[in-house]
C-alpha positions in Angstrom: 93.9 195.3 -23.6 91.5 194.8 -26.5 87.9 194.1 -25.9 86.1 192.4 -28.5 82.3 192.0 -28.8 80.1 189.9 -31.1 77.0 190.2 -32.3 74.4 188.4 -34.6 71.0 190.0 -36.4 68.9 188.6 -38.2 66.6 190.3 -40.9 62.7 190.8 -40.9 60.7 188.6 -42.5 60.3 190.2 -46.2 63.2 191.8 -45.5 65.7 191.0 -48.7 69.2 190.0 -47.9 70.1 193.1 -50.2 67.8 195.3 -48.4 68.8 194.1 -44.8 72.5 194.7 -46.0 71.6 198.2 -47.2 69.8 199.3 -44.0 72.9 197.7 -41.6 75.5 199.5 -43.4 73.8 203.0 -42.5 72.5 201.8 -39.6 76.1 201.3 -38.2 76.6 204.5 -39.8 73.8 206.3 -37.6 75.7 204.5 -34.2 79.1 206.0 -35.1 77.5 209.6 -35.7 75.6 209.2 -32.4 78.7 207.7 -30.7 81.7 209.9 -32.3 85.3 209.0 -30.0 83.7 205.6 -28.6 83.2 203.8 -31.7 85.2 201.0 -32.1 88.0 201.1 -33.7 86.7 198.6 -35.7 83.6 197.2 -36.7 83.5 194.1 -38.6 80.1 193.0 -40.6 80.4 189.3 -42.4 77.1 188.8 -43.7 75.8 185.4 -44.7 75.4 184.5 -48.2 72.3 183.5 -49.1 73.3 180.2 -52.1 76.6 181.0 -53.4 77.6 177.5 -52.7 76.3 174.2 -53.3 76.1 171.1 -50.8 76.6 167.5 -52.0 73.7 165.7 -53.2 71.7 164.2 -50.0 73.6 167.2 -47.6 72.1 169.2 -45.3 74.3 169.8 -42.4 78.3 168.7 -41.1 78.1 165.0 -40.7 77.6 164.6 -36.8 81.1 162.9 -35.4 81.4 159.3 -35.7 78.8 159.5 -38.6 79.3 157.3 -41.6 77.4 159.8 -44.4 76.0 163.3 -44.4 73.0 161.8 -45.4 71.7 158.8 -43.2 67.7 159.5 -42.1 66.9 160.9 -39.0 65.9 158.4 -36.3 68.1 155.7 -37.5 71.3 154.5 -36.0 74.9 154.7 -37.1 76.8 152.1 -36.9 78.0 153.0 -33.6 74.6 153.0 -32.1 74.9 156.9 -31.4 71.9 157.8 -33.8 69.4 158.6 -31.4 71.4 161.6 -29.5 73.1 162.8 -32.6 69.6 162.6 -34.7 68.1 164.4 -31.4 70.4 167.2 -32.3 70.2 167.5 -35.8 66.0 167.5 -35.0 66.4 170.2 -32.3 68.3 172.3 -34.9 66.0 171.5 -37.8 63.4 173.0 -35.6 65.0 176.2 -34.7 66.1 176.9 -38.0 62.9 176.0 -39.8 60.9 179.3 -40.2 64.4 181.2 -40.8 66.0 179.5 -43.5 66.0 176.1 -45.4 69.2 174.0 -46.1 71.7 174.7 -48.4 70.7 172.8 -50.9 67.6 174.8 -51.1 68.9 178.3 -52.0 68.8 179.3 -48.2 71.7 179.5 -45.8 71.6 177.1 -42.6 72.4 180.1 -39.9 69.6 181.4 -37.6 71.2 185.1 -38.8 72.0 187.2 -40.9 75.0 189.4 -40.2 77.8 188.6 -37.6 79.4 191.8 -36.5 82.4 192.1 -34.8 83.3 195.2 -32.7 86.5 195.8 -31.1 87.6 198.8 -28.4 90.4 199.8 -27.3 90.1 198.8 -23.9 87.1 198.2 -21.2 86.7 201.6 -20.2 85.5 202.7 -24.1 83.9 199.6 -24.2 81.7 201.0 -21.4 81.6 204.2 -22.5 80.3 203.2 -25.6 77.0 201.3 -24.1 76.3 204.2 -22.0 76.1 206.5 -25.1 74.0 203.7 -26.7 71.8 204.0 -23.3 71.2 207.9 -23.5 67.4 207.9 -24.1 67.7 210.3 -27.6 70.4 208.0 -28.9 68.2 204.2 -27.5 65.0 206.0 -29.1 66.8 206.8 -33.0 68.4 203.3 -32.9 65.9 201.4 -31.9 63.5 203.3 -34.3 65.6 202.8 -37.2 66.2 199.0 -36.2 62.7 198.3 -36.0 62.7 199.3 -39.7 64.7 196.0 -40.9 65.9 193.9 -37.6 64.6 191.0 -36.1 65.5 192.4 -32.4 65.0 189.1 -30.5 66.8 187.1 -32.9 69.7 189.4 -32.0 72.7 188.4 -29.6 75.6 189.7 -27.9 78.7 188.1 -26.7 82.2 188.6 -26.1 85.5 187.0 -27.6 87.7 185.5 -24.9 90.2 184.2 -27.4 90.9 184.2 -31.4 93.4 181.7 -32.7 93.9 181.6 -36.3 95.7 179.3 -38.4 96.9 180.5 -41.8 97.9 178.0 -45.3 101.5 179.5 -46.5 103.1 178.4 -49.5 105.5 175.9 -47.0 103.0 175.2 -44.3 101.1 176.1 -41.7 101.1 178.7 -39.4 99.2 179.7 -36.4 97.9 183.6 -35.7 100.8 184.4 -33.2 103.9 183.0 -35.6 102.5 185.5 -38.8 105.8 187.8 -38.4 107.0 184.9 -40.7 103.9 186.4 -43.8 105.9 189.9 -42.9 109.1 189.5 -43.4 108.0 187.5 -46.8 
C-alpha cells in the first residue's frame, strides 16, 4: 500500500520566490543522490504563486460560512450574529500570516509557505527506510547545511495523507477520482 507524505517550507526572509524555487529543486536533487533506491517514487513540488491572480475589490480571504460579503470589517456582526467567532478567526489568521505574506490583493500570497511537496513510497517499509538514510549523521549534516542556505526550518511541517478524493469536470459531468476508467476509455 502507498504511503504518502506532505510537507510545507517556507523561504528565508530575502529569499526570492525564484531563488527559493531554484535552491528546492536541487536541494531535492541532493536527497535523491544521498538516498538512491529509497526515494520516492514520486516527489511532487506545487509551489505558491506569488500574484498571478487577482481578488475582488474589498477581498482578502474566503468569505467565513454564513457570511453575507467577503468584505464586512472585522469586529462587526453578520446578520446572523456569528461575527465575533468568525472575526476571532479571520484575526487569529491575520496574525499568523502577517510577517510572511500580505493578502492577495497586495501582490503577496495568503499561505504561511512556500512550497507544498508531496512524497509518495511504495509502501511503509521504504517509507522508513528512507528517514533512516535521512537520519545518517553525513547525510542530516549536507542537508541540513544546504537547507539552512534558503529554508525557513521551523516554518516547515510534515504530515501524512490518509485519503485523496478527487473530483474531475468531463465534457458530460462529473466524476469522482475512483470512476476515471470512464477519461480512459475516452
Amino acid at each position: 500500500m502507498f504511503v504518502t507524505i506532505l510537507i510545507v517550507s517556507s523561504r528565508k526572509p530575502g529569499i526570492t520566490a525564484e531563488k527559493f524555487r531554484h535552491y528546492y529543486e536541487e536541494y531535492v536533487s541532493l536527497i535523491r543522490d544521498l538516498t538512491g533506491p529509497v526515494f520516492p517514487i514520486c516527489h511532487r513540488r506545487t509551489y505558491i504563486a506569488e500574484s498571478t491572480m487577482s481578488a475582488p475589490t474589498g477581498a482578502t480571504s474566503m468569505p467565513a460560512p454564513g457570511s453575507q460579503s467577503h468584505s464586512h470589517g472585522h469586529g462587526q456582526s453578520n446578520s446572523q450574529g456569528e461575527g465575533h467567532s468568525q472575526n476571532k478567526s479571520r484575526n487569529e489568521s491575520d496574525n499568523r500570516s502577517e510577517n510572511r505574506s500580505d493578502s492577495l490583493n497586495r501582490n503577496r500570497h495568503p499561505f504561511d509557505y512556500d512550497v507544498l511537496a508531496e512524497l509518495t513510497f511504495e509502501n511503509q517499509q521504504v517509507f522508513e527506510q528512507f528517514i533512516a538514510k535521512l537520519r545518517e549523521p553525513a547525510i542530516a549534516k549536507k542537508m541540513h547545511s544546504t537547507a539552512d542556505e534558503f529554508m525557513e526550518w521551523t516554518a516547515s511541517s510534515l504530515g501524512s495523507v490518509h485519503e485523496v478524493m478527487e473530483t474531475r469536470r468531463l465534457p458530460d459531468g462529473f466524476t469522482r477520482w475512483d470512476d476515471l476508467s470512464d477519461l480512459e476509455a475516452g
